[in-house]
BAFIRO-350540 format. One record per residue (C-alpha): residue in three letters; x, z, y. Coordinates in Angstrom, 1 decimal, padded with zeros to 4 digits, always signed. Each point is the difference from the previous one (the first is absolute). Last residue first. Layout:
BEGIN
+------+--------+--------+--------+
: gufi :     xx :     zz :     yy :
+------+--------+--------+--------+
:  ala :      X :      Z :      Y :
...
+------+--------+--------+--------+
//
This chain:
BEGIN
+------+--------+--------+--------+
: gufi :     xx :     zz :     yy :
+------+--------+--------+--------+
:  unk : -021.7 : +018.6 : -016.4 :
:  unk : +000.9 : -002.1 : +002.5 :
:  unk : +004.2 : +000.8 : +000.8 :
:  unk : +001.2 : -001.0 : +003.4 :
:  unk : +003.0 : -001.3 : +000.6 :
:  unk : +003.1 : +002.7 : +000.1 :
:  unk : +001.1 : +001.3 : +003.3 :
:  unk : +003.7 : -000.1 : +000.6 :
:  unk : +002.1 : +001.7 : +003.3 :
:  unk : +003.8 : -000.8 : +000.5 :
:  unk : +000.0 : +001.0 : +003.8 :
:  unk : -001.8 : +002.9 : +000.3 :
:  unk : -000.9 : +002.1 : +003.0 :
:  unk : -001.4 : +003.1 : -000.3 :
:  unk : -003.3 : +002.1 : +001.5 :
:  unk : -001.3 : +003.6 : -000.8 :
:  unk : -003.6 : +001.0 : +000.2 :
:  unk : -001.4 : +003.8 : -000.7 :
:  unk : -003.5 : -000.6 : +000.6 :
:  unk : -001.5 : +002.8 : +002.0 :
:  unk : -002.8 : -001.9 : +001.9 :
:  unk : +002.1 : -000.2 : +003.4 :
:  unk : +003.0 : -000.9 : -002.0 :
:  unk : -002.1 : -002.7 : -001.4 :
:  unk : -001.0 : -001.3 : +003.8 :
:  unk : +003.4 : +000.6 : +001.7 :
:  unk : +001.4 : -003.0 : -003.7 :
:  unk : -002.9 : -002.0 : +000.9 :
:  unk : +000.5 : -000.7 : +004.1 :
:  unk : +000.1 : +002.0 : +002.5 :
:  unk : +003.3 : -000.3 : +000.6 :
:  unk : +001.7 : -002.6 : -002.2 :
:  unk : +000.8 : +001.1 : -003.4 :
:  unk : -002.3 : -002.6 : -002.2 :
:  unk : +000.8 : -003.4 : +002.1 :
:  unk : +004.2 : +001.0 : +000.8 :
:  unk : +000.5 : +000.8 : -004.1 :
:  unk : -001.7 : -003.5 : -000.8 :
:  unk : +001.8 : -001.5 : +002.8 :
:  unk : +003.3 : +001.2 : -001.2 :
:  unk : -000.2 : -000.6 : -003.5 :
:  unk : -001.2 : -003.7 : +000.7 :
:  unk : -002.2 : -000.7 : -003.1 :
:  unk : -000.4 : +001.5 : -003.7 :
:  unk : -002.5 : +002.8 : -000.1 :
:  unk : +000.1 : +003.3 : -002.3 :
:  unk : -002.5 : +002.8 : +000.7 :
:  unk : +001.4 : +003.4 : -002.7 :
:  unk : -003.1 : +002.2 : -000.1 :
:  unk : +001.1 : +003.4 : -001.3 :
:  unk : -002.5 : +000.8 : -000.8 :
:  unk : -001.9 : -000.9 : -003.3 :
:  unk : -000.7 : -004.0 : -001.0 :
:  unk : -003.3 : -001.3 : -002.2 :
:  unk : -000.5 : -003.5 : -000.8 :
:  unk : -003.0 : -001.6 : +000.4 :
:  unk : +000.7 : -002.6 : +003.2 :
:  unk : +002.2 : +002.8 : +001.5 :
:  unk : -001.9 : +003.7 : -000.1 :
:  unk : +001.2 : +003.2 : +001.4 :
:  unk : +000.7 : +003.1 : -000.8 :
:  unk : -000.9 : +003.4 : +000.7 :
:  unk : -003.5 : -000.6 : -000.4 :
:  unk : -000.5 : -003.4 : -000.5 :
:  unk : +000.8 : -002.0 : +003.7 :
:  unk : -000.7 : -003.5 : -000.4 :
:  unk : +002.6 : -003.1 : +000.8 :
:  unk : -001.3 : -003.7 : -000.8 :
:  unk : +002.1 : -003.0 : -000.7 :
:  unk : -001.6 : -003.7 : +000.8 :
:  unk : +002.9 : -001.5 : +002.1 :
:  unk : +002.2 : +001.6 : -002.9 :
:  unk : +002.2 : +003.0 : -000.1 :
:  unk : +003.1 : +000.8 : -002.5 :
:  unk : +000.1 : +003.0 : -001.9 :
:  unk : +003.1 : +001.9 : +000.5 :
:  unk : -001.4 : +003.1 : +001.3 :
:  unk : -001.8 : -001.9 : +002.3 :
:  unk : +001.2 : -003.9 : +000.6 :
:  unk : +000.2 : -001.8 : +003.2 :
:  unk : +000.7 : -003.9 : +000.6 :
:  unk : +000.9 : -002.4 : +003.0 :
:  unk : -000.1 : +002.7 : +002.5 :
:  unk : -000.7 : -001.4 : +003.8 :
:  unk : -000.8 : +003.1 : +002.1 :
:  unk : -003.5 : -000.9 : -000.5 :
:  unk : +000.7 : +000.5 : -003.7 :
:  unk : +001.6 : +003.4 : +000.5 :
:  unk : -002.8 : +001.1 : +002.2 :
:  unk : -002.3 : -000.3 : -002.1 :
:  unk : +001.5 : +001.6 : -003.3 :
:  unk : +001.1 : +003.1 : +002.2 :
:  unk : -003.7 : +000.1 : +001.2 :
:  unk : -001.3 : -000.2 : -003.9 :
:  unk : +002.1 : +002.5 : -001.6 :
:  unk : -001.3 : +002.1 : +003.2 :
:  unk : -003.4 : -000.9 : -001.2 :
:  unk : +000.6 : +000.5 : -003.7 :
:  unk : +000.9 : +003.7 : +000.7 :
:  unk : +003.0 : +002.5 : +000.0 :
:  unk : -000.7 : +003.3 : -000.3 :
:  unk : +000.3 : +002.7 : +002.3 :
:  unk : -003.8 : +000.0 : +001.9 :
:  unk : -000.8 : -000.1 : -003.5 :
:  unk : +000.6 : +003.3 : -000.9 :
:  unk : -003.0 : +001.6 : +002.7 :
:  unk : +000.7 : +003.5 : +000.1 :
:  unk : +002.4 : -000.8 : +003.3 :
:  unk : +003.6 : +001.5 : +000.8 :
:  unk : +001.4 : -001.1 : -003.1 :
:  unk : +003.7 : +000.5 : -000.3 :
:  unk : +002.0 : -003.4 : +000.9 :
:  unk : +000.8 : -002.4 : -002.6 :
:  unk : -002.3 : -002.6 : +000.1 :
:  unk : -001.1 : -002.5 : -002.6 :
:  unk : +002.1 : -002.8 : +000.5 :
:  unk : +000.9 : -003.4 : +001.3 :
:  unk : +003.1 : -002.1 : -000.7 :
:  unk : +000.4 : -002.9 : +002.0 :
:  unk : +002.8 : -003.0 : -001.5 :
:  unk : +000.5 : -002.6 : +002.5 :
:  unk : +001.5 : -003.2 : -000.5 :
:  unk : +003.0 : -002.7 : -001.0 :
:  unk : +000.1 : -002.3 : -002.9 :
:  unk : -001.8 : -000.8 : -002.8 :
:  unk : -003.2 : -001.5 : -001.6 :
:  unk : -001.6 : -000.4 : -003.5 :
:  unk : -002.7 : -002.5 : +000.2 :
:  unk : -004.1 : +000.1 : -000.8 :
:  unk : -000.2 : +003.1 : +003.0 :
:  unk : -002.3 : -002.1 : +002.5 :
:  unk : +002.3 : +000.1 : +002.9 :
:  unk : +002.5 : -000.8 : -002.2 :
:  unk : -002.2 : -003.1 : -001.5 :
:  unk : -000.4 : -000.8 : +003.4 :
:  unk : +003.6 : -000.2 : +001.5 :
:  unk : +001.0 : -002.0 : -003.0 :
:  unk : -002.9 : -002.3 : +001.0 :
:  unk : +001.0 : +000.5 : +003.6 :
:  unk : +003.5 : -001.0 : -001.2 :
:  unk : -000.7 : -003.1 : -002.4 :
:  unk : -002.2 : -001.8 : +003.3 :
:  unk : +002.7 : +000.8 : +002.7 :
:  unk : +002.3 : -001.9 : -002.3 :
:  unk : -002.7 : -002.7 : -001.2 :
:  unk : -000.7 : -000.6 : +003.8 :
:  unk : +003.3 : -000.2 : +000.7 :
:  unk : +000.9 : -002.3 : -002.3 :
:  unk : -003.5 : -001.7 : +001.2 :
:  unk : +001.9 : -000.1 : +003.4 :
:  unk : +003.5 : -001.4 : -001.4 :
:  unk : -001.8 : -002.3 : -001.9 :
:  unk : -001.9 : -001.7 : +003.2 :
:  unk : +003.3 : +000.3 : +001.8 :
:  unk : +001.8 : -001.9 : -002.6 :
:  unk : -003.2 : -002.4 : +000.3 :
:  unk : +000.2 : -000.7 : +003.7 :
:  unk : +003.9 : -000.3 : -000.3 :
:  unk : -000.1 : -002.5 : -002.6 :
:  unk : -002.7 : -001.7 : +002.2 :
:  unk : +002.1 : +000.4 : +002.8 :
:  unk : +002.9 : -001.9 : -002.2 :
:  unk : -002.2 : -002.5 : -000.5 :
:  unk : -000.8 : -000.8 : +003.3 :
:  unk : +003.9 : +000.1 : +000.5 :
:  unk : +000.7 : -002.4 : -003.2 :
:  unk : -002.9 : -002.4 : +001.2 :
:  unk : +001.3 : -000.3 : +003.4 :
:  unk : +003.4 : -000.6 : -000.7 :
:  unk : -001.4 : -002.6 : -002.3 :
:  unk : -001.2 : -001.5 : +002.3 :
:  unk : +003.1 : +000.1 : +002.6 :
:  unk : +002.0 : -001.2 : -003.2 :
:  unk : -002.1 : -002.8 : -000.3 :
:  unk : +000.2 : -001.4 : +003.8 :
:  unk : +003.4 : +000.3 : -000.8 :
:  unk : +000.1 : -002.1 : -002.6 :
:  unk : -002.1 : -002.3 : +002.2 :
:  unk : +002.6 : +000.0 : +002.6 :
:  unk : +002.7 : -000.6 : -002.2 :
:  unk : -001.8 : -002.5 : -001.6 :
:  unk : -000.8 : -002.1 : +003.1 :
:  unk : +003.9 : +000.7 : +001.4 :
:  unk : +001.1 : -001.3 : -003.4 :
:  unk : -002.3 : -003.0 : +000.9 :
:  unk : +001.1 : -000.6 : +003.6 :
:  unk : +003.9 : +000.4 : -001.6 :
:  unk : -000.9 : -002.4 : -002.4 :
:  unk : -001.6 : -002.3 : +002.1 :
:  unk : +003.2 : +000.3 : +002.9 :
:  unk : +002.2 : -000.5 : -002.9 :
:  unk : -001.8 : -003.5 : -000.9 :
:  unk : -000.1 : -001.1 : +003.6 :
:  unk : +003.8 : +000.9 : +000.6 :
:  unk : +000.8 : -002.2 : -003.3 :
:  unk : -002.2 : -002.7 : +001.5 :
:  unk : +001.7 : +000.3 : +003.5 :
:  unk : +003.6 : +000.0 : -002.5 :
:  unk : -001.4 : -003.2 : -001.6 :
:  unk : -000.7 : -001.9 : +003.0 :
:  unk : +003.2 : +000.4 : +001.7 :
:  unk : +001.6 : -000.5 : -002.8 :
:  unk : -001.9 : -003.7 : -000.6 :
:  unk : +000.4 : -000.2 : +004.0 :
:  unk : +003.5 : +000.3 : -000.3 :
:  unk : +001.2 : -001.6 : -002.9 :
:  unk : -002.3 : -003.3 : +001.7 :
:  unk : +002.1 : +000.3 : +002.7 :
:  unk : +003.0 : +000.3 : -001.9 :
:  unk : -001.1 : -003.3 : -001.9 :
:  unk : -001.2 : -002.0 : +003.0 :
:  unk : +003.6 : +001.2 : +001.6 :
:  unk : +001.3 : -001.5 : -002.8 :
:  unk : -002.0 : -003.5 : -000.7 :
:  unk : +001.1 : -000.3 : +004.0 :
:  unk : +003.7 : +000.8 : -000.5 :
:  unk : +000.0 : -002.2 : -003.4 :
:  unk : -001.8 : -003.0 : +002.2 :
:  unk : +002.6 : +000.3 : +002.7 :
:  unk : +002.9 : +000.0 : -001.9 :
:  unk : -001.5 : -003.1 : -001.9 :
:  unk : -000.4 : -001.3 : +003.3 :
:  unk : +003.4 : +000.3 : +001.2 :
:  unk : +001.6 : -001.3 : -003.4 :
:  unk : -001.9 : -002.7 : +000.5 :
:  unk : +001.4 : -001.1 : +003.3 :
:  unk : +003.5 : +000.9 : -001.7 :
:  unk : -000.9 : -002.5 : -002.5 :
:  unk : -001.0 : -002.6 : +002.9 :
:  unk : +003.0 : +000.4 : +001.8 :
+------+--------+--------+--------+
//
């Protein structure tokens, strides 16, 4: 009786030392899996910290590449104006030293041939059938204000500082001597040239009127030489 007495308590004692050890299992797992949660949730709160701070960096640096993009954009637009600039620069240069006879130029115009008279002479007075420097001079006029870029006589190319006299029977282009016919050359818009000097009224009525023989063409493929200083 007494041996099965201790074979009760000993049963007792391992049942007790065993739920102590499960118990103990349990709150040791326990324990370990809430400290396993609080290390995941710190990681996760710092890779949330970085992510949000990376992003806080792209945003930035968003920024800087668009405000530097604008500034690209500023200066692109800056070159693109002084190209421009330059461009429009080069071509009224080009247009000048037309304008001025120091360049050979080509393209389309109006050639105006004026001559002595034909018709039988009704007056003594000879020169009231020739042509002179001032009708020379009205043709010349006109043609620049109707926008010529450059006009030669006879083939001798005009300068802002040309002169036309009347010598006799011929007339005079800064020195150099040139009998009629008078051959007017000017490179521009053919059609306006020929509209400004035939229009009624205008110069072409007034030579006629005067007894200038004048005849007007149209060229396309026109060249005037630079001018020569002798």
């Amino acid at each position: 009786m007494k041996k099965k007495n201790r074979y009760v308590w000993l049963s007792l004692v391992c049942l007790v030392l065993g739920f102590m050890i499960a118990y103990s299992y349990s709150v040791t797992a326990k324990k370990e899996q809430y400290e396993r949660a609080d290390r995941e949730w710190d990681r996760e709160y710092k890779l949330r910290e970085r992510l949000i701070d990376q992003e806080k960096t792209n945003a930035s640096l968003q920024r800087q590449v668009a405000e530097l993009q604008r500034n690209v954009r500023k200066e692109e637009e800056k070159l693109g104006e002084q190209k421009n600039n330059l461009s429009n620069a080069v071509s009224e240069v080009e247009q000048l030293r037309a304008y001025i006879g120091e360049v050979k130029v080509k393209g389309q115009g109006l050639e105006v041939t004026l001559a002595d008279s034909s018709k039988a002479l009704t007056d003594k007075n000879v020169n009231n059938y020739l042509v002179h420097d001032g009708h020379i001079q009205a043709v010349l006029h006109e043609l620049y204000a109707a926008g010529a870029e450059a006009i030669a006589i006879n083939g001798q190319r005009l300068t802002t500082n040309s002169y036309v006299t009347c010598v006799g029977p011929v007339i005079n282009v800064d020195g150099t001597e040139h009998p009629a016919p008078f051959v007017i050359t000017a490179i521009g818009n053919s059609d306006v040239l020929q509209k400004a000097l035939d229009i009624r009224g205008g110069v072409v009525d007034r030579l006629l009127s005067d007894n200038v023989s004048v005849k007007l063409q149209t060229k396309q493929d026109l060249v005037l030489e630079p001018y020569y200083k002798k």
